[in-house]
C-alpha positions as CSV (number, residue, x, y, z in Angstrom):
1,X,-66.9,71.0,34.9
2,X,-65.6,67.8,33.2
3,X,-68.2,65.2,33.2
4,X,-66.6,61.9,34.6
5,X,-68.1,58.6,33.7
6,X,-69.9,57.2,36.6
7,X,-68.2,53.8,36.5
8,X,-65.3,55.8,37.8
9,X,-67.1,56.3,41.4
10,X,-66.4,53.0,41.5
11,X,-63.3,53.0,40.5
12,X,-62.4,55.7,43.2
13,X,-64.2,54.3,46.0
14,X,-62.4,51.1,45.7
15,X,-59.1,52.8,45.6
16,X,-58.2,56.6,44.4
17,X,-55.0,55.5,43.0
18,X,-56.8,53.0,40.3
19,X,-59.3,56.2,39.4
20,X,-56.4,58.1,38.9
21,X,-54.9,55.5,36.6
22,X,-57.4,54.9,34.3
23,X,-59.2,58.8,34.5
24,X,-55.9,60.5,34.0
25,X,-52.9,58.5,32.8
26,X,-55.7,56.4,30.4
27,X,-54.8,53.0,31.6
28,X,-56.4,50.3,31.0
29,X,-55.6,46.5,31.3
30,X,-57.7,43.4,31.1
31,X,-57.7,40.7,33.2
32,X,-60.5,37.7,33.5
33,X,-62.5,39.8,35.3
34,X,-62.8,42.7,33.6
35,X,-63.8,40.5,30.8
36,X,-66.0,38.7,32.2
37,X,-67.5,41.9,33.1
38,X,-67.2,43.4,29.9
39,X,-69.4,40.5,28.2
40,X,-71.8,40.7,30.6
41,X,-72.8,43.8,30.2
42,X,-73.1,43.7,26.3
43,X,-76.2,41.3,27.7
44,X,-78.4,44.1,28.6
45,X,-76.7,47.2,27.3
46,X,-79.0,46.9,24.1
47,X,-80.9,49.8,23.9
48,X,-84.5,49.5,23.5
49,X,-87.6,48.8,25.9
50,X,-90.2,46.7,26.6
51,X,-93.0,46.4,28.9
52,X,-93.9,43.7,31.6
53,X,-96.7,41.7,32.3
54,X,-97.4,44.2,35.6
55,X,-97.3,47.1,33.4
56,X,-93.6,48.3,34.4
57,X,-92.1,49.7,31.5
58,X,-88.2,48.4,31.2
59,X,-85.6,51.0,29.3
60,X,-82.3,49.3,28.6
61,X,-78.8,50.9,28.3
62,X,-80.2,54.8,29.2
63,X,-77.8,58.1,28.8
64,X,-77.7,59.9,32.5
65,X,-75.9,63.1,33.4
66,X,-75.9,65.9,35.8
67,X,-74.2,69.0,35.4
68,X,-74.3,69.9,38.5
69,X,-72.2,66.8,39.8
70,X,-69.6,66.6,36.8
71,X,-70.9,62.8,35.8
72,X,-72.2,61.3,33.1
73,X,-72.7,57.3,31.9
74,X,-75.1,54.5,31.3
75,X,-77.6,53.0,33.2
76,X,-78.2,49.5,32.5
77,X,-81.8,49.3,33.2
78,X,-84.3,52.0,34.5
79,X,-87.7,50.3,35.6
80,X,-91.1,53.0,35.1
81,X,-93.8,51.2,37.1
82,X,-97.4,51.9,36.6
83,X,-97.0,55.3,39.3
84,X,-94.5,56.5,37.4
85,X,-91.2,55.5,39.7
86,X,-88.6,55.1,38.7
87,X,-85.8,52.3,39.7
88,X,-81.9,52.7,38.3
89,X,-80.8,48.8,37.9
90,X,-77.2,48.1,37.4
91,X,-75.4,44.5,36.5
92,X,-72.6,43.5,38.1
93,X,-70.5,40.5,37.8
94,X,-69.1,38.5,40.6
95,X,-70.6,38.2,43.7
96,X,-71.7,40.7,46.3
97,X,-68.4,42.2,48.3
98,X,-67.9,43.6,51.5
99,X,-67.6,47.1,49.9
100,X,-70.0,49.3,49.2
101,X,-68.9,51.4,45.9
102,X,-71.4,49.3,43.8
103,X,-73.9,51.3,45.8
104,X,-72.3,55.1,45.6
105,X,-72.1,53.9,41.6
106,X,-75.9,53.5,41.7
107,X,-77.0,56.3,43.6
108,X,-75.0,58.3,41.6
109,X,-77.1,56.8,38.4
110,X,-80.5,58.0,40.8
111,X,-78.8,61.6,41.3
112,X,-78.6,62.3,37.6
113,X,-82.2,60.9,36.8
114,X,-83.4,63.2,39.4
115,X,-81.8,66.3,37.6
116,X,-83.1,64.8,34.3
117,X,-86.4,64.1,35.4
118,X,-87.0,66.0,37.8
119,X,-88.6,62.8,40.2
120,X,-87.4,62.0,43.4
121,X,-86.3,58.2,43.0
122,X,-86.6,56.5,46.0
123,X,-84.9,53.1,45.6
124,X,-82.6,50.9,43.2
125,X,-81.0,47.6,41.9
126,X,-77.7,45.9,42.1
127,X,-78.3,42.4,40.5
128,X,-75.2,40.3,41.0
129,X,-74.1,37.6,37.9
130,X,-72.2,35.8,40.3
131,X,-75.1,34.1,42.9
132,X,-78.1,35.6,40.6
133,X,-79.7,38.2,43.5
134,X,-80.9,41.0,43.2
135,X,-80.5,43.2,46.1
136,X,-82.4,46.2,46.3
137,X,-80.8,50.0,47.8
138,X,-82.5,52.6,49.4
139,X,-81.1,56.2,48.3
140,X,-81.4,57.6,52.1
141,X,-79.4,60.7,53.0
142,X,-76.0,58.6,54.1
143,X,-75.8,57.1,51.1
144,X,-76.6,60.1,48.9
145,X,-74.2,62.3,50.9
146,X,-71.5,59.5,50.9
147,X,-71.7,59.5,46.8
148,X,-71.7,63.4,46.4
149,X,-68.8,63.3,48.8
150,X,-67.1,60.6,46.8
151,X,-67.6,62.7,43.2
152,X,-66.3,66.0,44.8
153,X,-62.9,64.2,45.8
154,X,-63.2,62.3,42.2
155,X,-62.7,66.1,40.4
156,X,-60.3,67.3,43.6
157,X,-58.2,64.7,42.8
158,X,-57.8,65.3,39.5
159,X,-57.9,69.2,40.2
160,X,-54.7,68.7,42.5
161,X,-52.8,66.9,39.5
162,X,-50.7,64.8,42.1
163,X,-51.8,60.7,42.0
164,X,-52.7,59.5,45.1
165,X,-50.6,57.6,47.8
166,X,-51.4,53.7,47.3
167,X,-54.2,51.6,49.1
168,X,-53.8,50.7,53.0
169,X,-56.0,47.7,52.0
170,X,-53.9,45.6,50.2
171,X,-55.9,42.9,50.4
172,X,-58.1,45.0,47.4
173,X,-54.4,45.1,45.1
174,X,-54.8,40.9,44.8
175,X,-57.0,40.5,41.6
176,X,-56.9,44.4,40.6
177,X,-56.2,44.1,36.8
178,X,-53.9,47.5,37.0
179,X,-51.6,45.7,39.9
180,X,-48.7,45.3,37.6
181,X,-48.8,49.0,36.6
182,X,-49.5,50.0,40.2
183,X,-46.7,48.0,41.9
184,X,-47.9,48.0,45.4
185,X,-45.5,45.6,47.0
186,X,-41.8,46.8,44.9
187,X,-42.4,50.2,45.3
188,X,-42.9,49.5,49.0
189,X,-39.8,47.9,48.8
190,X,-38.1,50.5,47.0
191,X,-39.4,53.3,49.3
192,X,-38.1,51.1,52.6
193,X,-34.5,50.5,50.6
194,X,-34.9,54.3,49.2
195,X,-36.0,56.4,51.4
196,X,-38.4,57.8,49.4
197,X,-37.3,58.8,46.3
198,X,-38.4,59.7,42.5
199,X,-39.6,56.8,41.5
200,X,-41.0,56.4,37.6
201,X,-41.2,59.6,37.5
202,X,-43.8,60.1,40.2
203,X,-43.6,60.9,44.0
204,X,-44.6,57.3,45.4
């Protein structure tokens, strides 16, 4: 099985169409917030680690996979307290949203440690650039079942070979850097003027 990098749960939990983009067709375009994002995370993806005060040992930018889920990427941080827990911590910029693929993304980071390591890991981090929280997640059975769910329709989709149908949520096209490839709004036009047809060489 392909290994896909674990920002793509993201990615495909926000909207399958924008995975499909950028895992398939390799597109990629920058926008402020991708940037922004971008140089944030060269902040703390320098590898190395250090130890606190309290004894919790902090490892920076660490390789995670699991073979047995097809996914693969970086963790930003993974805290190693005194009892020998560990605690995934991812960076994200912006504030927190109403969705909850920041969380899938995470657990998914807590799935591969688990193969790796073979520790149960019990809890992580989401730390947000925008209003400076850190708001922890608990890995409970939902949230790990929701994330397995979400990689298994990550390698369908790409399995199937056909790009997926755009979002019903428009209101998650305003601000998407890949907008102007996507072309929610004229292709809906072109469909309601169309019919339906071939359009760039895709069925829309």
């Amino acid at each position: 099985m392909e290994l896909l990098p674990l920002s793509y749960i993201n990615q495909f939990a926000y909207c399958p169409r924008r995975f499909w983009y950028m895992a398939v067709q390799g597109e990629m375009v920058e926008n402020k917030h991708v940037v922004r994002g971008v140089i944030n995370h060269e902040r703390v993806h320098s590898e190395g680690y250090e130890t606190s005060a309290a004894g919790v040992v902090v490892r920076r930018a660490v390789q995670v996979y699991s073979h047995s889920l097809g996914v693969s990427g970086v963790c930003d941080i993974v805290e190693e307290d005194t009892a020998g827990e560990l605690t995934p911590v991812e960076y994200k910029q912006g504030r927190r949203g109403q969705w909850q693929n920041d969380h899938a993304q995470l657990c998914a980071q807590a799935l591969c440690l688990e193969e790796m390591t073979g520790r149960t890991i019990l809890r992580g981090c989401l730390f947000y650039f925008g209003d400076r929280r850190r708001e922890e997640v608990l890995f409970d059975g939902a949230l790990r079942a929701a994330t397995i769910g979400l990689i298994a329709a990550m390698h369908a989709s790409i399995a199937l070979g056909e790009i997926p149908p755009h979002t019903s949520q428009r209101a998650r096209c305003r601000g998407c850097s890949l907008a102007e490839v996507c072309l929610p709004a004229e292709t809906e036009l072109l469909l309601a003027v169309g019919g339906g047809q071939w359009i760039a060489g895709s069925r829309q």
